[in-house]
C-alpha positions in Angstrom: 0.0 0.0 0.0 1.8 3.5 -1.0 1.7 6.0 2.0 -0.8 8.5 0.6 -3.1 5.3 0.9 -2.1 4.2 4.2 -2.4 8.0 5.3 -6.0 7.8 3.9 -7.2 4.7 5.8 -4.8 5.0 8.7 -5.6 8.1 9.9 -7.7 11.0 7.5 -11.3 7.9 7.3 -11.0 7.3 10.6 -11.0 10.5 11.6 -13.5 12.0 9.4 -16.1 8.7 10.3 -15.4 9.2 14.1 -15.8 12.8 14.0 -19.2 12.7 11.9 -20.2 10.1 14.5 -19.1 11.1 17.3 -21.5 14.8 16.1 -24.4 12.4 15.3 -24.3 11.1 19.0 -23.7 14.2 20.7 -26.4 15.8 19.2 -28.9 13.1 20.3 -27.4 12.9 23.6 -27.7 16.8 24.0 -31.9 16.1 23.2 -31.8 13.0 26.1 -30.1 16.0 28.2 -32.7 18.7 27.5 -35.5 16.0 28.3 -33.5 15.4 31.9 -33.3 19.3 32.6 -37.3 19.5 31.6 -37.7 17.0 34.1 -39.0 14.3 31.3 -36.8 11.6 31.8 -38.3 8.3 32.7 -37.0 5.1 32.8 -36.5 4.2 29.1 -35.4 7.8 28.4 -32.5 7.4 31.1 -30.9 4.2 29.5 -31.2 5.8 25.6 -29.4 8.7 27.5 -26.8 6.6 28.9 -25.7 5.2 26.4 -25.5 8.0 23.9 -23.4 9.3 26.3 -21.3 5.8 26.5 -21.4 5.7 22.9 -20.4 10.1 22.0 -17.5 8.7 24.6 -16.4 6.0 22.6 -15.7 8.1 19.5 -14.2 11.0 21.3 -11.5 8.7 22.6 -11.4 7.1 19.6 -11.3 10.5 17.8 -8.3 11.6 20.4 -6.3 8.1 19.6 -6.2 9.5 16.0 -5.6 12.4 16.4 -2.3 12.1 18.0 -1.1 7.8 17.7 2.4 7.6 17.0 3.3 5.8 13.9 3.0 1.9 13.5 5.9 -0.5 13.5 4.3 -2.7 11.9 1.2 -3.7 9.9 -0.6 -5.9 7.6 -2.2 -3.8 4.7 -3.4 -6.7 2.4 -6.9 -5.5 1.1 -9.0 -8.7 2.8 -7.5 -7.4 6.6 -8.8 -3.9 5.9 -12.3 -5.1 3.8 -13.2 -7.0 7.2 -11.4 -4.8 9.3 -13.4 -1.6 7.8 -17.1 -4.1 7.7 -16.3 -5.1 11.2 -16.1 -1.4 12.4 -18.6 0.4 10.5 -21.5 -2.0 9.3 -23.7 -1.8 12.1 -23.9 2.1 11.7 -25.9 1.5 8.3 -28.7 -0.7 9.8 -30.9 2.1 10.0 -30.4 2.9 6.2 -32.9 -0.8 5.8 -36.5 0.2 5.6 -39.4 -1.4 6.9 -37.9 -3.5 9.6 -40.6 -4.2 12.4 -39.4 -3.0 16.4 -40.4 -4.8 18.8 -42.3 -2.7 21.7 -41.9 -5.4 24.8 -40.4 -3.6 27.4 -38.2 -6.6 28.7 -37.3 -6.7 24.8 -36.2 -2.6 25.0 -34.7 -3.0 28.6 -32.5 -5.9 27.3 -31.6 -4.4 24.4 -30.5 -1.2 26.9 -28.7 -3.2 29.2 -26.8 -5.3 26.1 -25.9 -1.7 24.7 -24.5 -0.1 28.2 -22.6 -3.3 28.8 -21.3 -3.5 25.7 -19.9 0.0 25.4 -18.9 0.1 28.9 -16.4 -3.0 28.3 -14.8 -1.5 24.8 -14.2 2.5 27.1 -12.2 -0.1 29.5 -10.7 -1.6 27.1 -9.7 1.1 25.1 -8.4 2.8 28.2 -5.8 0.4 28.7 -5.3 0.2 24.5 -5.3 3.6 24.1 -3.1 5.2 20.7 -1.9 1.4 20.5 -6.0 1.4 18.9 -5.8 0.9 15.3 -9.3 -0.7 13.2 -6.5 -2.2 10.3 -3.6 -4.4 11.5 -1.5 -2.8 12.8 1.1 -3.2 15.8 2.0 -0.2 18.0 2.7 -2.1 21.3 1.4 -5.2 23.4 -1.1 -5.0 26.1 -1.6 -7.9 28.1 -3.3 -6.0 31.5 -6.7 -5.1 32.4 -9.5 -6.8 30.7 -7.0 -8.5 28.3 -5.8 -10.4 31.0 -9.1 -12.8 30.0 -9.3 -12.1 26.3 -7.1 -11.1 23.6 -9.6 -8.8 22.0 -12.2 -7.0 24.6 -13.3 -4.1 22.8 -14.4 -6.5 19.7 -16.2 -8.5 22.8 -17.8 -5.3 24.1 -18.7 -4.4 20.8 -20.4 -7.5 20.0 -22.4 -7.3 23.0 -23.4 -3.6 22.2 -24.4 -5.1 18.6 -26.9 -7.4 20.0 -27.9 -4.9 22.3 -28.6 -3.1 19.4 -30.0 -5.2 17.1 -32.2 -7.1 19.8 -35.7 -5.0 19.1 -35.6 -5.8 15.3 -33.8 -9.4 15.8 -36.5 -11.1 13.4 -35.8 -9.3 10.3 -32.8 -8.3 8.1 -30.9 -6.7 10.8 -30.0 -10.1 11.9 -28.3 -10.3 9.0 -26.0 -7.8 9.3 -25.3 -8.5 13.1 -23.7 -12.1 11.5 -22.1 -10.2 9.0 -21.0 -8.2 11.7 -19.6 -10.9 14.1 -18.1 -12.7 11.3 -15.9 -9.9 10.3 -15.0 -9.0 13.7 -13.7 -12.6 13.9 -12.1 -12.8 10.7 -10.0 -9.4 11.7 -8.7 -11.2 14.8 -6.9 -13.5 13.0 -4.9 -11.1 10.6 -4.3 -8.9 13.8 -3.3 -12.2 15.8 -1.1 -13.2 12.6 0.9 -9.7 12.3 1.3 -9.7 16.3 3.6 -13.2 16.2 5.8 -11.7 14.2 5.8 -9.1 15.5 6.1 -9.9 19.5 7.9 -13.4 20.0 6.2 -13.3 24.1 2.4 -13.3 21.9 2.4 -17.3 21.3 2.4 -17.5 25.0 0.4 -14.9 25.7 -2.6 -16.4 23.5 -1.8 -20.1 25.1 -3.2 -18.9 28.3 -5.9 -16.4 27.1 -9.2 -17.1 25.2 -9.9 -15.2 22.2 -13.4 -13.5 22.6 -15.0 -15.0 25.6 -13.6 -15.7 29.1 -12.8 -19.3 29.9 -14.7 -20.6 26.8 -13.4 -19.3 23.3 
């Protein structure tokens, strides 16, 4: 990959996506605000406030990583590592764009679907706390972090993510957006192997490392 290309989907995207975001978020979490100051907020208005506020949290540290990460020492650029890389970050951010999808009204339904989201977010801010600029959405290798949550799993912020994803797709499980959410898992699996791939050749202490520490799931996978 030449370096205006790299610069492009190293650093200018991801910056421009989680800025336009990250003011997509803000703006509906200012509107949950204004309904708390009016003195509107009930239950279900409290947990859609939360977790815009989770999520506009997500992208600003995100947006902050980006900003300022040092330069990579090494990387894997092949087009299939960035295709799932890119699907795995960004496809559930265009299942509103499918029409006609029926929303379940159940309240345990919504309150599940709340709960799923503020987990799931809360988990990738932890993770990404310890990650911090080391954060990269292509392969790419910047340092190793074996601390904190990823003293159970070798990729927590993909876990939290997948657990915001059913969170989020949960009130319109029977319908397309089911689709997407396997879609979505699938490429956030796929990207852990390129990642895992670069970061043994990278890091000779990583075969070790990923001996004694599941993939995605604590004490299982």
């Amino acid at each position: 990959m030449s370096e205006r290309a790299s610069f492009i989907l190293g650093r200018a995207l991801p910056l421009g996506v989680f800025g336009f975001l990250l003011a997509i978020q803000a703006e509906l979490a200012y509107s949950g605000v204004e309904q708390a100051v009016a003195g509107q907020l009930g239950r279900a208005e409290a947990m859609y406030l939360l977790n815009r506020l989770l999520t506009v949290s997500f992208f600003a540290f995100l947006l902050g990583i980006y900003a300022v990460r040092s330069k990579a020492i090494a990387h894997d650029h092949n087009p299939l590592a960035i295709a799932v890389a890119l699907i795995g970050s960004f496809i559930l951010y265009g299942i509103f764009l499918i029409p006609g999808q029926a929303r379940s009204t159940e309240v345990w339904v919504l309150a599940l679907s709340d709960i799923g989201l503020a987990c799931g977010m809360v988990l990738a801010l932890y993770s990404l706390s310890y990650l911090r600029n080391r954060f990269s959405i292509v392969p790419e290798a910047r340092g190793l972090v074996t601390t904190g949550p990823y003293q159970f799993v070798r990729h927590p912020i993909y876990l939290g993510e997948i657990i915001a994803g059913f969170g989020l797709v949960t009130p319109t499980l029977f319908s397309l957006h089911a689709l997407v959410l396997v879609v979505f898992i699938g490429a956030q699996l796929t990207r852990t192997y390129y990642e895992e791939r670069m970061l043994r050749r990278v890091y000779p202490t990583y075969e070790g490392y990923a001996r004694r520490t599941r993939r995605l799931i604590p004490f299982l996978v």
